[in-house]
VEXMAR-412264 format. One record per atom (N, C-alpha, C, O): x, y, z; residue in one letter. Coordinates in pm, whole numbers, plus 50000, padded with zeros to 5 digits. Layout:
! residues N
XYZA ...
//
This chain:
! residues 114
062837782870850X 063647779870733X 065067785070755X 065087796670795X 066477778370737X 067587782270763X 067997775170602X 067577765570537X 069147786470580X 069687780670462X 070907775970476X 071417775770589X 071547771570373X 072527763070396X 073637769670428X 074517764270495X 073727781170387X 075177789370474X 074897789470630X 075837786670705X 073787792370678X 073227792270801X 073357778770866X 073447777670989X 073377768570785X 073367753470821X 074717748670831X 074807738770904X 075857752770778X 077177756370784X 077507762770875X 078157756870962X 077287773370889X 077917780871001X 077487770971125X 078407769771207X 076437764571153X 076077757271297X 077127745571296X 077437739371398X 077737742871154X 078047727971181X 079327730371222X 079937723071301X 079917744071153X 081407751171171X 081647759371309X 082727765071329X 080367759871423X 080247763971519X 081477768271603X 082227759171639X 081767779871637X 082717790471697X 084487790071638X 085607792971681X 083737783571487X 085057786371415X 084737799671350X 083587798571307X 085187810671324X 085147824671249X 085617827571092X 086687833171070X 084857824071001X 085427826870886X 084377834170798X 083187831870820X 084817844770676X 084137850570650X 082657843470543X 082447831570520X 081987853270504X 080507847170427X 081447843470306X 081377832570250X 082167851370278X 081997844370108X 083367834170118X 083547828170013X 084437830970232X 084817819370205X 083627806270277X 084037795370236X 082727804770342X 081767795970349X 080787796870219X 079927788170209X 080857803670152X 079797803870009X 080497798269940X 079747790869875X 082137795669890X 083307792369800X 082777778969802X 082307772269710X 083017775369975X 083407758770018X 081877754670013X 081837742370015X 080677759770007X 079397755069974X 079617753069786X 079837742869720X 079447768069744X 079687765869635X 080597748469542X 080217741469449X 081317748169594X 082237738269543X 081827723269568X 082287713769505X 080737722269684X 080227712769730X 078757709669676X 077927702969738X 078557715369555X 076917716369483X 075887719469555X 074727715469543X 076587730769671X 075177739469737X 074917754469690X 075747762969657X 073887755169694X 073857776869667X 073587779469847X 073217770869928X 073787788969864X 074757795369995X 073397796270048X 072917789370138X 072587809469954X 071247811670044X 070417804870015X 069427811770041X 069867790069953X 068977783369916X 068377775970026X 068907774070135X 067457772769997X 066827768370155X 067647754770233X 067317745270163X 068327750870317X 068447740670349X 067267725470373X 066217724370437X 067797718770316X 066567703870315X 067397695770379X 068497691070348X 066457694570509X 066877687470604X 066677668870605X 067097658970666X 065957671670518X 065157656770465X 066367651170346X 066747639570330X 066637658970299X 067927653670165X 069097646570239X 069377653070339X 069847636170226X 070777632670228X 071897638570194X 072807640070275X 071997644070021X 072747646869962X 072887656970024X 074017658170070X 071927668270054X 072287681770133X 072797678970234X 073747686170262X 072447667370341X 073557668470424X 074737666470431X 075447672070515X 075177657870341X 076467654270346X 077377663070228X 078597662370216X 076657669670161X 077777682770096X 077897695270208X 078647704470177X 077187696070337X 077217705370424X 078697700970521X 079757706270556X 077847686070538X 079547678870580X 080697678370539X 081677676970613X 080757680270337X 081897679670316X 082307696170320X 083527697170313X 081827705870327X 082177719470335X 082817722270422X 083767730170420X 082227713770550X 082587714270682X 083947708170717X 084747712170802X 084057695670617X 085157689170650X 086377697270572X 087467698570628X 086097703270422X 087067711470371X 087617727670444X 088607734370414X 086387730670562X 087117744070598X 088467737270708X 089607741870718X 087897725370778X 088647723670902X 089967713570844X 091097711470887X 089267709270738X 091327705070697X 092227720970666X 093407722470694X 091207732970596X 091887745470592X 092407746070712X 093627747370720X 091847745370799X 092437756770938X 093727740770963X 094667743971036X 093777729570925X 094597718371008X 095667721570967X 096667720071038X 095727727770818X 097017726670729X 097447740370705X 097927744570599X 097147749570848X 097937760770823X 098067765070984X 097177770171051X 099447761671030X 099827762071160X 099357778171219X 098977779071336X 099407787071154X 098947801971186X 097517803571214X 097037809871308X 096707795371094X 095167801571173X 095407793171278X 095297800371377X 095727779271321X 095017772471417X 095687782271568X 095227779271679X 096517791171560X 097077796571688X 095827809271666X 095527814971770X 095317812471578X 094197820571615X 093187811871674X 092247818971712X 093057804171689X 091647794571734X 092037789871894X 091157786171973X 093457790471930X 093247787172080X 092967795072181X 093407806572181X 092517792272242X 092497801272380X 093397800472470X 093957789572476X 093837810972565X 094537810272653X 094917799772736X 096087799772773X 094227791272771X 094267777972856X 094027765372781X 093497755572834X 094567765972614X 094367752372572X 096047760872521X 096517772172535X 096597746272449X 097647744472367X 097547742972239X 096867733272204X 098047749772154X 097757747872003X 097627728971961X 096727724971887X 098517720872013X 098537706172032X 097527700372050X 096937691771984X 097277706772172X 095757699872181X 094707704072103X 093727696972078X 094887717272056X 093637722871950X 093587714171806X 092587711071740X 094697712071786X 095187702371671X 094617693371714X 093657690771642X 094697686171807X 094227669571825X 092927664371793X 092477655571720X 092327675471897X 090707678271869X 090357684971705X 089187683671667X 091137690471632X 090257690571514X 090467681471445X 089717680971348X 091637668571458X 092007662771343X 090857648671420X 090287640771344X 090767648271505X 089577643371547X 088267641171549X 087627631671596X 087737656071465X 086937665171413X 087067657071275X 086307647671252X 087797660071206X 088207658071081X 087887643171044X 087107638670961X 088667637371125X 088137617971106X 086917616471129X 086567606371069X 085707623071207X 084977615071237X 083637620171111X 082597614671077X 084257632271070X 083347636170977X 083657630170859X 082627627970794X 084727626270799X 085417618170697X 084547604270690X 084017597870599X 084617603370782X 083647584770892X 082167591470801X 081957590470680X 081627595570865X 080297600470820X 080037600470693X 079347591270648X 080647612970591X 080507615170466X 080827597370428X 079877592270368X 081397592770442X 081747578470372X 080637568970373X 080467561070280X 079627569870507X 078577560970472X 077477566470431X 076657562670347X 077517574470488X 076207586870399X 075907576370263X 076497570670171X 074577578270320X 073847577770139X 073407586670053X 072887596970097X 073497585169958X 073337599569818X 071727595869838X 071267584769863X 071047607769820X 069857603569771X 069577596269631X 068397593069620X 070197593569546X 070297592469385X 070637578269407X 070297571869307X 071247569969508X 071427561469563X 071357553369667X 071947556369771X 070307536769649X 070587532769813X 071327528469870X 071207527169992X 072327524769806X 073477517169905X 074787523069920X 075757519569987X 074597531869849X 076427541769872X 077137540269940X 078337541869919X 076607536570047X 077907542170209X 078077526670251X 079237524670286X 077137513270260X 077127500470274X 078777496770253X 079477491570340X 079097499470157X 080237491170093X 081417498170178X 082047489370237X 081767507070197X 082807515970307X 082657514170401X 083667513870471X 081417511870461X 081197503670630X 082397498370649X 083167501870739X 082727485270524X 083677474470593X 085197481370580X 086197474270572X 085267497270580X 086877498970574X 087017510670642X 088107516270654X 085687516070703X 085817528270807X 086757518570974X 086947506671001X 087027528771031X 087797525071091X 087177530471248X 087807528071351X 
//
C-alpha cells in the first residue's frame, strides 16, 4: 500500500520539495496526502498528475529554484527545456484522462491535443 504523497513523490522523482508543500498541491487537487493511493481510480490518477503538473510549472516559473535543480554538466536551458517538456506532456495526459464519474471526458480534447 503506498499513499498518495508517496505516489507523488515517485511521479515528482529527484525533484526535492518539502512534505507539506506536496500535501498543499495534493490537498488542492482533492487528494488527502496519507490516504491510500487507488491505483485502479482514474480520478486518483490524474489529480496526482495534476499536483505533479502544478509543482513543475512552480519550479518553471521561478528562474532561482530551477538553478538549484541543475547539475554541474547540464545548463539551466536545457533543464528548462526538459521540464517544459515535462510539463506538455503531462498537460497531454491530464486532458484525455477520463474522470471516473465520466466516460468520455478526455474523447473530445483528443481532437485539439497536439
Amino acid at each position: 500500500m503506498i499513499t498518495n504523497l508517496q505516489r507523488l513523490e515517485m511521479e515528482t522523482k529527484g525533484i526535492n520539495i518539502e512534505q507539506n508543500e506536496l500535501t498543499v498541491h495534493l490537498l488542492e487537487n482533492g487528494l488527502q496526502p496519507h490516504d491510500e493511493y487507488n491505483a485502479t481510480s482514474s480520478t486518483s490518477k490524474r489529480n496526482i498528475y495534476k499536483s505533479a503538473l502544478s509543482i513543475l510549472e512552480g519550479i518553471a516559473n521561478n528562474p532561482q529554484t530551477m538553478k538549484n535543480y541543475t547539475i554541474d554538466d547540464t545548463s539551466v536551458s536545457y533543464f528548462h527545456n526538459n521540464l517544459i517538456t515535462r510539463i506538455h506532456d503531462l498537460e497531454r495526459k491530464i486532458r484525455v484522462m477520463q474522470d471516473d464519474d465520466t466516460k468520455d471526458s478526455g474523447n473530445f480534447f483528443l481532437l485539439f491535443s497536439n
